[in-house]
C-alpha positions in Angstrom: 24.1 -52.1 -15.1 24.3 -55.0 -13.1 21.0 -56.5 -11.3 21.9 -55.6 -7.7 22.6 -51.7 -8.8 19.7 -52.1 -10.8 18.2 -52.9 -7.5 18.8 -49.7 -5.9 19.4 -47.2 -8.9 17.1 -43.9 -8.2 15.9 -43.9 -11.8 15.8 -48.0 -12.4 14.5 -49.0 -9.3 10.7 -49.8 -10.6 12.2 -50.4 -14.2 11.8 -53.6 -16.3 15.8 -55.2 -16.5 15.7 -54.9 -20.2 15.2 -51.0 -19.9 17.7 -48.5 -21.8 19.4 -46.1 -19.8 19.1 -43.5 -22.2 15.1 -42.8 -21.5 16.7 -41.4 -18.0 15.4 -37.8 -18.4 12.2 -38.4 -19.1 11.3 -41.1 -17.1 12.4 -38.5 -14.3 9.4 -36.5 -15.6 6.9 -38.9 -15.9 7.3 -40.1 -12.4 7.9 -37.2 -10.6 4.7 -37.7 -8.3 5.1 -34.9 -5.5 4.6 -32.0 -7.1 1.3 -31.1 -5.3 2.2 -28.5 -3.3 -1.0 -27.5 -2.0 -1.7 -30.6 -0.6 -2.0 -30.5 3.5 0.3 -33.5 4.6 -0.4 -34.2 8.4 2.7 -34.3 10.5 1.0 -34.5 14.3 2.1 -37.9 16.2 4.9 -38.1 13.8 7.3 -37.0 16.0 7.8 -34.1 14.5 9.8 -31.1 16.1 7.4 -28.4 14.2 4.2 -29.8 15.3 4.5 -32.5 18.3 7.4 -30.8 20.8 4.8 -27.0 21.6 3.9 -28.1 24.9 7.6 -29.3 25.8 8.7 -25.5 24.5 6.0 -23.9 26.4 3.5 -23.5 23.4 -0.1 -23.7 23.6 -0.8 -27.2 21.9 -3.2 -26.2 19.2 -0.4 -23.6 17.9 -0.3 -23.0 14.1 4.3 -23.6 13.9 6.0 -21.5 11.2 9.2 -21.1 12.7 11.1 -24.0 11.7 12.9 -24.0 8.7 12.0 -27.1 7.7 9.1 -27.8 4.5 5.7 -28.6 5.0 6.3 -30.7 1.1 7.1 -34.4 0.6 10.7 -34.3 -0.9 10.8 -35.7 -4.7 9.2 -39.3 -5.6 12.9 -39.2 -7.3 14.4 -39.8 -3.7 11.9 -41.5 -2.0 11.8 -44.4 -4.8 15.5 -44.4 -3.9 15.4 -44.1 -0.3 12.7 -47.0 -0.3 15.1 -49.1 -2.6 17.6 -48.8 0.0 15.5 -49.6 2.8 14.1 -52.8 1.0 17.7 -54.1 0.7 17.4 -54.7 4.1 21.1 -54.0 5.9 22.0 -50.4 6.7 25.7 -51.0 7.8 28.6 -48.5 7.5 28.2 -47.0 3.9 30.9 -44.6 2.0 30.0 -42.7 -0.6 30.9 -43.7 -4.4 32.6 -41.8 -7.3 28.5 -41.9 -8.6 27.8 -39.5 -5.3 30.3 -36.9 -6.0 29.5 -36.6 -9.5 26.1 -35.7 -8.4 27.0 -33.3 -5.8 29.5 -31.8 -8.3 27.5 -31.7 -11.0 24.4 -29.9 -8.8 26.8 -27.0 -7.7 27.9 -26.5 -11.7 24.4 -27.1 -13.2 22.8 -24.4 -10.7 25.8 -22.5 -9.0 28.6 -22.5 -12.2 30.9 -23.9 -10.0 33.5 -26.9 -10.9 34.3 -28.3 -7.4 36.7 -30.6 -6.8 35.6 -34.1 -4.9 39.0 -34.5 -3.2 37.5 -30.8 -1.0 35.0 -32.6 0.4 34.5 -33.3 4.7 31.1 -34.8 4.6 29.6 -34.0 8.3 25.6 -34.5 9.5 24.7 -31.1 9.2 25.7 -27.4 8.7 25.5 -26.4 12.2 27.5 -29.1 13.1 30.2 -28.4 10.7 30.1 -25.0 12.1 31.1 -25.8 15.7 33.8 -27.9 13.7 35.0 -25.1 11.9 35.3 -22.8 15.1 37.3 -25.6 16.8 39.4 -26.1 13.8 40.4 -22.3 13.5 40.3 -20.7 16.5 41.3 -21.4 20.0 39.4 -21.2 23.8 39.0 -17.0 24.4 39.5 -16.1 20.9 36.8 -13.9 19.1 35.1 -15.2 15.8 33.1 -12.2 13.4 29.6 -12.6 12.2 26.8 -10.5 11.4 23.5 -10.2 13.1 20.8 -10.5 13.0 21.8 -14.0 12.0 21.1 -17.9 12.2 21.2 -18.0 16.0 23.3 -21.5 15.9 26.0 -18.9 15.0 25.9 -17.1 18.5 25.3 -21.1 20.0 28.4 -22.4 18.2 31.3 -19.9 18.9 29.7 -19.4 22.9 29.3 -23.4 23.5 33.2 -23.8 22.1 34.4 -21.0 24.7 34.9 -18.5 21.9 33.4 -14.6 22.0 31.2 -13.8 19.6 31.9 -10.4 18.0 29.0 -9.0 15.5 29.6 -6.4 12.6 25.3 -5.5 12.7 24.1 -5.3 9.6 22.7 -2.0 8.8 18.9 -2.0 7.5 18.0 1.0 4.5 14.8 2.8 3.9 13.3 0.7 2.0 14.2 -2.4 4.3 17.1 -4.0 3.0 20.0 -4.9 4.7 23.3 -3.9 3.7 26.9 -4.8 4.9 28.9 -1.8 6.7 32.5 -2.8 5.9 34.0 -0.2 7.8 32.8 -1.6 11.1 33.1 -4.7 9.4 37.4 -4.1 9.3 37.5 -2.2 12.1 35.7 -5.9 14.4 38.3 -7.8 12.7 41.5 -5.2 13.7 40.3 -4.3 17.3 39.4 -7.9 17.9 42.4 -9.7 16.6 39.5 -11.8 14.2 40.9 -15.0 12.3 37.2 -16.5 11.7 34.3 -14.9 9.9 31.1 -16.8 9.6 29.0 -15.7 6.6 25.8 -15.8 5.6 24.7 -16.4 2.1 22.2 -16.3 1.1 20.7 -14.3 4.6 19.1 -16.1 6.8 17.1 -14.4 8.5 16.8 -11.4 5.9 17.1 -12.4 3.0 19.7 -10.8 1.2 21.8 -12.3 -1.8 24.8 -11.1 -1.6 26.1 -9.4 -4.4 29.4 -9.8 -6.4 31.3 -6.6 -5.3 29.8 -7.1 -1.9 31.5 -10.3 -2.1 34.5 -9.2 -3.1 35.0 -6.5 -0.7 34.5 -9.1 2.2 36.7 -11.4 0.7 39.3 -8.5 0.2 39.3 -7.5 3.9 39.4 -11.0 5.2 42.7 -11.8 2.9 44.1 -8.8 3.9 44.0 -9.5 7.8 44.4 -13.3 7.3 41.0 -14.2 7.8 39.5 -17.5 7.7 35.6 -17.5 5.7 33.2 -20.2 6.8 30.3 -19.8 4.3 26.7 -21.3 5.5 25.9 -21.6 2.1 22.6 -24.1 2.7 20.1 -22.0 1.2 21.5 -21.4 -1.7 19.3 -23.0 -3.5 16.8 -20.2 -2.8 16.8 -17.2 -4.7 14.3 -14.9 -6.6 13.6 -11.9 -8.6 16.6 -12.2 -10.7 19.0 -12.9 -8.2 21.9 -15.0 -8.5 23.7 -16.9 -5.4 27.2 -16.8 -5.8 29.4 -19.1 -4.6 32.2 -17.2 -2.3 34.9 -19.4 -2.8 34.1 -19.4 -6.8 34.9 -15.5 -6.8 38.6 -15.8 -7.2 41.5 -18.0 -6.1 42.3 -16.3 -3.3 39.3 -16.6 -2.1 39.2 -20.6 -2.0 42.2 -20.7 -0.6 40.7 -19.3 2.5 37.1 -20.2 2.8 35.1 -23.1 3.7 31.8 -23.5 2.2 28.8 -25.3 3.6 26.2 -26.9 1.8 23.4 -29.2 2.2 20.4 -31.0 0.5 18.4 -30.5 3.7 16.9 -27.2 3.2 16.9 -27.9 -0.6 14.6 -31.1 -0.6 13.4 -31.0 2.8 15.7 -34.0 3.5 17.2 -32.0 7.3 16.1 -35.4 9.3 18.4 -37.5 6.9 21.8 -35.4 8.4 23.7 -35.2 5.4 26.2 -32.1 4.3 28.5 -31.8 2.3 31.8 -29.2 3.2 34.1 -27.9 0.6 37.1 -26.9 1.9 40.1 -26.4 -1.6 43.2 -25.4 1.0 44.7 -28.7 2.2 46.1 -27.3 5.6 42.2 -26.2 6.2 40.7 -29.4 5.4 43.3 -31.2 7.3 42.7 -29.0 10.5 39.0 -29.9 10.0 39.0 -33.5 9.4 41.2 -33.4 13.2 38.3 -31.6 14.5 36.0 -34.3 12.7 37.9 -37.3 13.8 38.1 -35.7 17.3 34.6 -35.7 18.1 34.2 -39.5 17.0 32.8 -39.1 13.8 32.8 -41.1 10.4 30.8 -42.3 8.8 27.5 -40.8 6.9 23.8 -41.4 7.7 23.5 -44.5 4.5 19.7 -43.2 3.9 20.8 -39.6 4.1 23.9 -40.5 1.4 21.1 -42.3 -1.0 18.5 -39.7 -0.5 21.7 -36.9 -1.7 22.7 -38.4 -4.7 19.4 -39.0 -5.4 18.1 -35.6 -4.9 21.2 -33.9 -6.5 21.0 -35.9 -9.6 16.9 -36.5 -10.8 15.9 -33.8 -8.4 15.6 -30.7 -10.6 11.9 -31.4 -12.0 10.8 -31.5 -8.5 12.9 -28.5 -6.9 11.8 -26.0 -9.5 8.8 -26.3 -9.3 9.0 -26.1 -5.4 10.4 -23.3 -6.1 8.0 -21.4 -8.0 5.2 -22.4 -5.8 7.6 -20.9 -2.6 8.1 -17.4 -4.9 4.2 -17.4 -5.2 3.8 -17.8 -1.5 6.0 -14.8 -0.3 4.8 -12.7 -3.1 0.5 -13.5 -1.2 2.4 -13.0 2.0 3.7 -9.7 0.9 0.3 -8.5 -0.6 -1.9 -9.5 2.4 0.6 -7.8 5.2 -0.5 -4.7 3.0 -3.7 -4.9 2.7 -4.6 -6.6 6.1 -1.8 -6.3 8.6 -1.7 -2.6 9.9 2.0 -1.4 11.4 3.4 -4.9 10.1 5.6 -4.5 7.2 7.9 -7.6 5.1 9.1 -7.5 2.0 9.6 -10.2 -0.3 13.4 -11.9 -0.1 16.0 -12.4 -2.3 16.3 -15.8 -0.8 15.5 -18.7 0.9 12.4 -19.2 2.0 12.0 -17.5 5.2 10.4 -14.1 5.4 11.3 -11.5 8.1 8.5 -9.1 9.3 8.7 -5.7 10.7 6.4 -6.2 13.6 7.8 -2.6 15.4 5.5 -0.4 14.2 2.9 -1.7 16.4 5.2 -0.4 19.0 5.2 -3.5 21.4 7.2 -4.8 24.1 8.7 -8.5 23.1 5.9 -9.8 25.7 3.4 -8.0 24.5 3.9 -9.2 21.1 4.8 -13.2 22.3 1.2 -12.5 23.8 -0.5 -11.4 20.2 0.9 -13.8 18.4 1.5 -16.9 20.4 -2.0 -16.7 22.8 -4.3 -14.4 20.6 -3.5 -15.3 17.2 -2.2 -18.9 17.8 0.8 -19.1 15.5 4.5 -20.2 16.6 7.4 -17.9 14.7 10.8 -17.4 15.3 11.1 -14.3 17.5 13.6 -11.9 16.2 15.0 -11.1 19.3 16.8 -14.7 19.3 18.6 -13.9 15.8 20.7 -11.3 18.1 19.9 -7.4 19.1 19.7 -6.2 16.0 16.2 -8.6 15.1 14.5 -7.1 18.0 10.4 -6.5 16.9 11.2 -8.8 14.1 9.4 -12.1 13.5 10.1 -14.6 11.3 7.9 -16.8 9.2 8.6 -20.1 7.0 6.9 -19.6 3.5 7.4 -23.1 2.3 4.3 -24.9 3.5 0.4 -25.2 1.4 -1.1 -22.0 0.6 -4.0 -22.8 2.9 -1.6 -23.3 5.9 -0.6 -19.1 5.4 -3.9 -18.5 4.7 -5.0 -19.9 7.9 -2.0 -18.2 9.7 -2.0 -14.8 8.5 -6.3 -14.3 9.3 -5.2 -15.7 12.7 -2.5 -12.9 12.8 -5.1 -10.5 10.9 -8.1 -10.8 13.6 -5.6 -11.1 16.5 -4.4 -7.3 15.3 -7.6 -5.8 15.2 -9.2 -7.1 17.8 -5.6 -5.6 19.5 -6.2 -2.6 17.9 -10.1 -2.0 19.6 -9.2 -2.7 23.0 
């Protein structure tokens, strides 16, 4: 290794030049620093869109914000020692990525996912929701209807409606025991009535939390080919799954089924990296990809964020020390949330997801209006969620919460939500 990529190496950078490569692995270990979860790092007066922007959004300014789904955790030491290596270089001009960046990415999605993706199907963009829009532009035209499935993302809706598209929505149906199923007969029957040529999916759920299973999979992917449907997978929380779950991949699922989707992925949710703007799209089918980089290219944009492209490869390849145990300590979290809506939270009721690491609660058993409960949980209890009611009709008297922050920060949020619900309950 030469001294100037010794310079900026993830692993070497803080090395002695005479170092062996082949200590890699555990040097990983020994200096992963961050893995402190508990630890309360203040974000006030940093500019950050959780905690400094309440007033601007008409938020009382002492408001306890779970409704971003961005981490309350320093990413790894792993890509901050690289990020800072970067930034000591001293000159951020235009930056591509390197055959050393795809094998990373590739070699993330196979180490976690089992899938062998192929670098030449990858449209970098600066985030998901922007590939999205892209992806709407690219396949559809002005008028035209594009299928999803609320409640969902609300950047879904945003997307198709900004792009003078109609948004059409096969609800997903909730069971008994409060998990949410597809209903592929209304799902085919939105796609025939509405002449559909775009699906946006899902997977894992956000916001309810479902990991898709195989032969749910499979009979979406068998509808879509069968009416010539295109399948944009927001796959950015994939990285997220519990209780034995397994995400899988759509486009892994069978030829076919490459051929026709578009999958979206990102580090940002993964490693809390969302500021950095870095995705990466696969799309297999040439004439897709091609139709996509137009869109791309059309709205002046080339290339990456060079911080966000370090702090990737970074992530993606000395990462996985750091990320599981994130993601043990978020699994821990859901599991206290779960137990003290129980115990403590009368008429509210959540259940623990499959993944990511957002958690929707059943606030309609309390039987209030959307004001009424904006009023308990915003002005009496303090806290800033995500209202259901944004994630389309069907999240109506649903809130949603971010489990991925210290477990003092729930504790503080859920006794805020517990006192504000009984002193509700004795007036």
């Amino acid at each position: 290794m030469t001294e100037e990529k010794r310079r900026l190496n993830p692993v070497e950078s803080g090395s002695s030049a005479g170092e062996e490569e082949g200590t890699m692995e555990e040097e990983c270990v020994a200096v992963e620093r961050n893995l402190n979860f508990d630890e309360f790092v203040e974000r006030r007066h940093t500019d950050s869109l959780k905690y400094d922007f309440a007033v601007r959004r008409g938020k009382p300014a002492e408001v306890l914000p779970l409704w971003v789904a961005d981490m309350y955790f320093p990413t790894s030491s792993r890509v901050l020692d690289a990020v800072e290596a970067r930034v000591r270089h001293g000159i951020f001009g235009y930056t591509e990525p390197t055959e050393s960046y795809f094998e990373a990415l590739t070699g993330w999605m196979q180490r976690r996912h089992g899938w062998k993706a192929d670098p030449r199907w990858v449209v970098k963009t600066p985030g998901v929701v922007f590939a999205l829009a892209m992806a709407v532009k690219a396949y559809t035209k002005p008028g035209e209807a594009v299928l999803m499935q609320q409640p969902v993302y609300y950047p879904f809706s945003e997307v198709i409606e900004d792009n003078d598209r109609r948004v059409v929505s096969s609800d997903l149906v909730r069971d008994e025991d409060g998990r949410y199923r597809m209903d592929f007969d209304d799902f085919e029957e939105k796609i025939r009535e509405n002449q559909i040529r775009l699906f946006l999916l899902c997977s894992p759920h956000n916001p309810v939390g479902r990991v898709w299973e195989e032969w749910e999979l499979l009979r979406v992917g068998e509808i879509c080919l069968r009416h010539g449907v295109t399948v944009v997978s927001d796959e950015i929380h994939e990285d997220f799954v519990f209780g034995g779950h397994r995400h899988l991949v759509f486009a892994s699922l069978r030829e076919e089924f490459r051929d026709i989707s578009v999958t979206c992925t990102s580090p940002g949710k993964t490693f809390n990296l969302a500021g950095l703007q870095v995705s990466n799209i696969f799309i297999p089918d040439a004439t897709r990809r091609r139709a996509f980089r137009r869109q791309v290219n059309a709205a002046g944009y080339s290339q990456m964020n060079t911080l966000g492209l370090t702090a990737c490869e970074a992530a993606y390849r000395y990462g996985d020390i750091w990320y599981e145990a994130m993601l043990r300590y978020v699994e821990a979290n859901m599991t206290y949330v779960r137990s003290f809506a129980e115990e403590n939270l009368p008429g509210v009721k959540t259940y623990v997801p499959e993944g990511t690491y957002l958690m929707w609660l059943d606030f309609r058993g309390l039987g209030l209006t959307e004001a009424e409960r904006e009023e308990l949980i915003v002005r009496r209890a303090g806290l800033w969620l995500d209202s259901g009611a944004i994630f389309g009709a069907a999240g109506e008297g649903y809130e949603r919460i971010n489990a991925a922050c210290p477990r003092s920060v729930l504790e503080e949020a859920l006794g805020r939500l517990a006192r504000a619900l009984a002193d509700n309950r004795r007036q």
